[in-house]
C-alpha distance (Angstrom), angle and dihedral (degrees) to the residues before:
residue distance angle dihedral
X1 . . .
X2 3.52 . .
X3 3.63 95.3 .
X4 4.18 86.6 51.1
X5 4.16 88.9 50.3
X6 3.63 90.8 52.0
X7 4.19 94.5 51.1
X8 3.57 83.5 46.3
X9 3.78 97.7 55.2
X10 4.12 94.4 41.5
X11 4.07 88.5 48.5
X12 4.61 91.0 47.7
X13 3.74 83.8 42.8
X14 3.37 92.7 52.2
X15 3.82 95.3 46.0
X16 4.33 111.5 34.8
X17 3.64 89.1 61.7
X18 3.70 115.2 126.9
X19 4.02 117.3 -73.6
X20 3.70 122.6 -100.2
X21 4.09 93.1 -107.5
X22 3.63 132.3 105.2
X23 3.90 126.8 -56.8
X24 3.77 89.3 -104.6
X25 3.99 86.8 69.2
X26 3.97 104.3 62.2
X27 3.19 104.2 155.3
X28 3.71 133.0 128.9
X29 3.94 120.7 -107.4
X30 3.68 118.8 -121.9
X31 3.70 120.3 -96.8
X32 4.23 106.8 -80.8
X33 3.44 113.3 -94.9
X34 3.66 99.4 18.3
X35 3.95 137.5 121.9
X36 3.68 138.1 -123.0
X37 3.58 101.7 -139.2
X38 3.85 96.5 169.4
X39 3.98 140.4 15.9
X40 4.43 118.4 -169.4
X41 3.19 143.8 164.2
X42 3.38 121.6 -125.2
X43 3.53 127.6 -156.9
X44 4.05 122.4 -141.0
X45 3.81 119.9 34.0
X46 3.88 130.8 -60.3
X47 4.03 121.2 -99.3
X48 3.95 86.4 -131.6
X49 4.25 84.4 172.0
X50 3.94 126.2 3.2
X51 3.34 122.4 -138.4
X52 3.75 133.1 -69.3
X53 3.40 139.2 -157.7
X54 4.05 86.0 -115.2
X55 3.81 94.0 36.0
X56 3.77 151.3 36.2
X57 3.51 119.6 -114.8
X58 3.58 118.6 -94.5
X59 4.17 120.4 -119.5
X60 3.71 134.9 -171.0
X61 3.58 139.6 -170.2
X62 3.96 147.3 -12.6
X63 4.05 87.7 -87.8
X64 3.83 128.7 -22.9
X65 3.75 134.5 -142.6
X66 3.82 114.9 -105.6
X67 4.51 114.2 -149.9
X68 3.60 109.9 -163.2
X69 4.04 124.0 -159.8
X70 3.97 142.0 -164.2
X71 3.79 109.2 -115.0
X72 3.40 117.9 -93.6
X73 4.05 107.9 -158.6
X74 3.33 102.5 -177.9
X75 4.28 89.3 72.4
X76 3.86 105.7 77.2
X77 4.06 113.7 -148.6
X78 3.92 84.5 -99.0
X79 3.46 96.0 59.1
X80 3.77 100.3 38.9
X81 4.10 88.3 57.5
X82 3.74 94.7 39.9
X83 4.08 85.4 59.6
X84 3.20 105.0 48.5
X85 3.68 99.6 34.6
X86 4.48 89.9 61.8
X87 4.30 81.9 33.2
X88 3.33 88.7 61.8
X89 3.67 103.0 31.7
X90 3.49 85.3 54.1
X91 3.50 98.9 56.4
X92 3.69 97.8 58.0
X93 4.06 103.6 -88.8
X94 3.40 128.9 138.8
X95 3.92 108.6 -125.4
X96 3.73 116.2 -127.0
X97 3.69 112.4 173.0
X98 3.71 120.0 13.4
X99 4.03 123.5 162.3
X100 3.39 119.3 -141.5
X101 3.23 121.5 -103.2
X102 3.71 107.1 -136.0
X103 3.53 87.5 43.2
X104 3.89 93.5 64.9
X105 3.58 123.1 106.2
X106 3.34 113.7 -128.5
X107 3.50 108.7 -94.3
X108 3.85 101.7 -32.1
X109 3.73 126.5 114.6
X110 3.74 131.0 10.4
X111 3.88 129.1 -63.0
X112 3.26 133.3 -147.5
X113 3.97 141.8 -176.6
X114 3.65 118.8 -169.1
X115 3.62 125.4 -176.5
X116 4.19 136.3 159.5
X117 3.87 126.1 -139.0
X118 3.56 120.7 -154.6
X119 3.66 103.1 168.6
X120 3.55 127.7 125.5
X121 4.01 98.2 12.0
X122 3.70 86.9 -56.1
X123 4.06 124.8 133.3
X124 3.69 111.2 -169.4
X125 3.72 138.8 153.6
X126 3.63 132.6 -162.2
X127 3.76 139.4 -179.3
X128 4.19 115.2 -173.1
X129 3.66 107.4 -165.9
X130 4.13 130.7 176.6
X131 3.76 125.0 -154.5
X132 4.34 113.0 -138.8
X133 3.64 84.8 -102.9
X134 4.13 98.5 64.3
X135 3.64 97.3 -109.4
X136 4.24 104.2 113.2
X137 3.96 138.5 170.7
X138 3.90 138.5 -123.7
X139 3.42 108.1 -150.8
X140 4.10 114.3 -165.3
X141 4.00 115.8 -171.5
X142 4.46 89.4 179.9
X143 4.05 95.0 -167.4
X144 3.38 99.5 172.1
X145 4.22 86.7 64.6
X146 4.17 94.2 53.7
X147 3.64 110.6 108.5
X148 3.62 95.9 -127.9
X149 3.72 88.6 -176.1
X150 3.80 104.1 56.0
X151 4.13 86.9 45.8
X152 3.79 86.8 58.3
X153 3.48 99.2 44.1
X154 4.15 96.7 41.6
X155 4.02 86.7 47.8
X156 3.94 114.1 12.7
X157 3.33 85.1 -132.1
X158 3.93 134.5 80.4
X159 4.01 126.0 -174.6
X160 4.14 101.8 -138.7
X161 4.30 88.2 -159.9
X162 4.73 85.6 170.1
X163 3.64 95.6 76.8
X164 3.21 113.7 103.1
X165 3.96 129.9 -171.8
X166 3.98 138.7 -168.9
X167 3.57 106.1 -96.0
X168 4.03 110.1 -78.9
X169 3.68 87.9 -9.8
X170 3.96 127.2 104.9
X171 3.85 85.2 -135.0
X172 3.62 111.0 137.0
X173 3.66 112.9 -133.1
X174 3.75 89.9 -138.8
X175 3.29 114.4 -178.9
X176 4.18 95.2 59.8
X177 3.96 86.2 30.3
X178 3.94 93.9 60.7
X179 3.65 105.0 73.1
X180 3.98 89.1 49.5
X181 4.37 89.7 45.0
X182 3.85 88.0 43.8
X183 4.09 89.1 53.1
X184 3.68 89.5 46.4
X185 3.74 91.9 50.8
X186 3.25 93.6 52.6
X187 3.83 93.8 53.6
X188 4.01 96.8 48.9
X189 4.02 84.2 47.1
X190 3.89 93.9 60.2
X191 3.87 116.2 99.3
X192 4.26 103.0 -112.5
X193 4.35 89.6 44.3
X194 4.01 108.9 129.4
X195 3.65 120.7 -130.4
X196 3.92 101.8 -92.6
X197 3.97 145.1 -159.1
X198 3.90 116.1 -125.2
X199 3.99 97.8 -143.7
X200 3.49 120.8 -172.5
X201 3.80 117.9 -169.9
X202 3.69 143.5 -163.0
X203 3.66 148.3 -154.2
X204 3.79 125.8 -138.1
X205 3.77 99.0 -103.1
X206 3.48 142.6 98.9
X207 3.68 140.0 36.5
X208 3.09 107.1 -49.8
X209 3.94 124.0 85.0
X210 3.58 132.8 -114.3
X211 4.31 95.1 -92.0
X212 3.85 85.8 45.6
X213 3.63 96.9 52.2
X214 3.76 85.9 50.3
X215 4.28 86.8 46.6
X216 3.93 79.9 48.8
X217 3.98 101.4 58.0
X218 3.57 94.1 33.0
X219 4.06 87.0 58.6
X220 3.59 91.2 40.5
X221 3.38 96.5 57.7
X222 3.86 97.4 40.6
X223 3.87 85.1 55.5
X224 3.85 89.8 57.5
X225 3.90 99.4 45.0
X226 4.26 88.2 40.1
X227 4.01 83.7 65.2
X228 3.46 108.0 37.0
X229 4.08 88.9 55.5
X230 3.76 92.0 43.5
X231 3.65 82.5 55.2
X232 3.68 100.3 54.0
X233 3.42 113.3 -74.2
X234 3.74 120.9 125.8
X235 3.86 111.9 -105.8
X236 3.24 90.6 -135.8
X237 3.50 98.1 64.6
X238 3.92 95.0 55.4
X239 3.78 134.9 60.7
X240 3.72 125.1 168.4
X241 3.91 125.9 -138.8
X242 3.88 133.1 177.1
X243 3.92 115.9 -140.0
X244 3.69 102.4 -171.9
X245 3.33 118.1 -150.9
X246 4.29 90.7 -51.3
X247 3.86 93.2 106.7
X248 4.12 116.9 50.5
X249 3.72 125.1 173.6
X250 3.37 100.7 -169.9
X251 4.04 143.0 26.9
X252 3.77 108.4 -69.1
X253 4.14 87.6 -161.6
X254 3.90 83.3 71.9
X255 3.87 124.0 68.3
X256 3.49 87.9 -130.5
X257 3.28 98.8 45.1
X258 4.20 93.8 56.8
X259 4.16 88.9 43.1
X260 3.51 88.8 56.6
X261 3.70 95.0 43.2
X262 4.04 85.7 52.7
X263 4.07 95.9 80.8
X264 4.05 160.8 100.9
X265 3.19 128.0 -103.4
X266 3.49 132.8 176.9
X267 3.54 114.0 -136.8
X268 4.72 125.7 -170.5
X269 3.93 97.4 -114.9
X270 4.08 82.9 -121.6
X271 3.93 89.5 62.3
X272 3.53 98.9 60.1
X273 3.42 99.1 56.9
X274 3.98 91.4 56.4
């Protein structure tokens, strides 16, 4: 069995590399011999990571594309997140959230591998996940593609899910934040942009207290507008406010609900005064 496993590996190794196309098309090939059974779109941004106990979860993305394959079996959990984790690694991603392999149970639960490549001007999240059964996901939230600008302008308001913080800190976690901050930039810089609000917003757990999660979001969002002007933007089209925890959009019973309550938005100066 061991001997099988290990012809296994060396032939899915040999096979979910990255296609033969153009750097703008990093993406990881399905597993050989599988089937796309299903393709959607999914509104709201992909949980590339959930929350830890040492950090916040990680987000991406206005909506995300969802890849849905046949099981395969024959690839144990170990396996599947042994391939894609040196796929991916090899193709220039920076690996997010990998489970360890000698940690797995066998077979039970989901897996996941979650990685971020930022190489040639792209911004682009995935999470691969495979049920116990064999049957697993690729999950693509391609942020660089979202037109940031027609989201703005349609709703005067625009969810910014890729930046990322140290847990309960307003430290940026700049070097996955800057593709996302130089995108927004570049979208307040551009003639018909409307003055906007940097909000940064909480949920209602943690350590810190009530006064310190409003201390929190107002940092938070200082951080954010501090960059974008000392990266071009007028300073006059920017101000920064901290919400708290007074305006949820989601459950905060749910871990979902409280990561997605944890965010930026950017908000037209004449919608927050509605």
């Amino acid at each position: 069995m061991g001997a099988f496993r290990l012809i296994i590996l060396a032939l899915l190794l040999s096979a979910v590399t990255f296609a033969q196309q153009p750097p703008q098309s990093p993406l990881p090939s399905p597993v050989p011999g599988s089937r796309l059974v299903q393709t959607s779109k999914i509104d709201g941004p992909l949980e590339v990571k959930p929350a830890t106990h040492e950090e916040e979860a990680i987000l991406a993305g206005l909506s995300y594309t969802k890849f849905a394959y046949d099981a395969q079996p024959a690839v144990t959990a170990v396996t599947f997140v042994t391939t894609y984790r040196d796929a991916l690694f090899a193709g220039g991603w920076k690996l997010l959230d990998v489970p360890k392999v000698d940690l797995l149970p066998t077979d039970e639960g989901i897996v996941s591998v979650s990685a971020h490549y930022m190489n040639n001007g792209r911004n682009i999240y995935v999470r691969i996940s495979r049920a116990p059964e064999g049957s697993y996901e690729i999950n693509v939230a391609d942020v660089g593609e979202e037109d940031w600008s027609a989201a703005l302008a349609k709703d005067c308001r625009l969810p910014v899910a890729s930046l990322h913080f140290d847990l309960d800190r307003p430290t940026l976690r700049l070097f996955e934040a800057t593709p996302t901050l130089e995108k927004l930039a570049e979208v307040l810089k551009s003639k018909n942009a409307p003055v906007v609000e940097i909000q940064s917003h909480m949920d209602n757990i943690g350590d810190v207290g009530v006064a310190a999660r409003q201390t929190l979001s107002e940092a938070r969002a200082k951080v954010v507008a501090a960059w974008l002007t000392s990266h071009g933007v007028a300073g006059g089209k920017v101000t920064a406010k901290g919400y708290g925890k007074t305006k949820p959009i989601a459950d905060n019973d749910t871990d979902l609900g409280r990561e997605l309550n944890r965010r930026i938005e950017v908000s037209c100066k004449s919608a927050t005064s509605r």
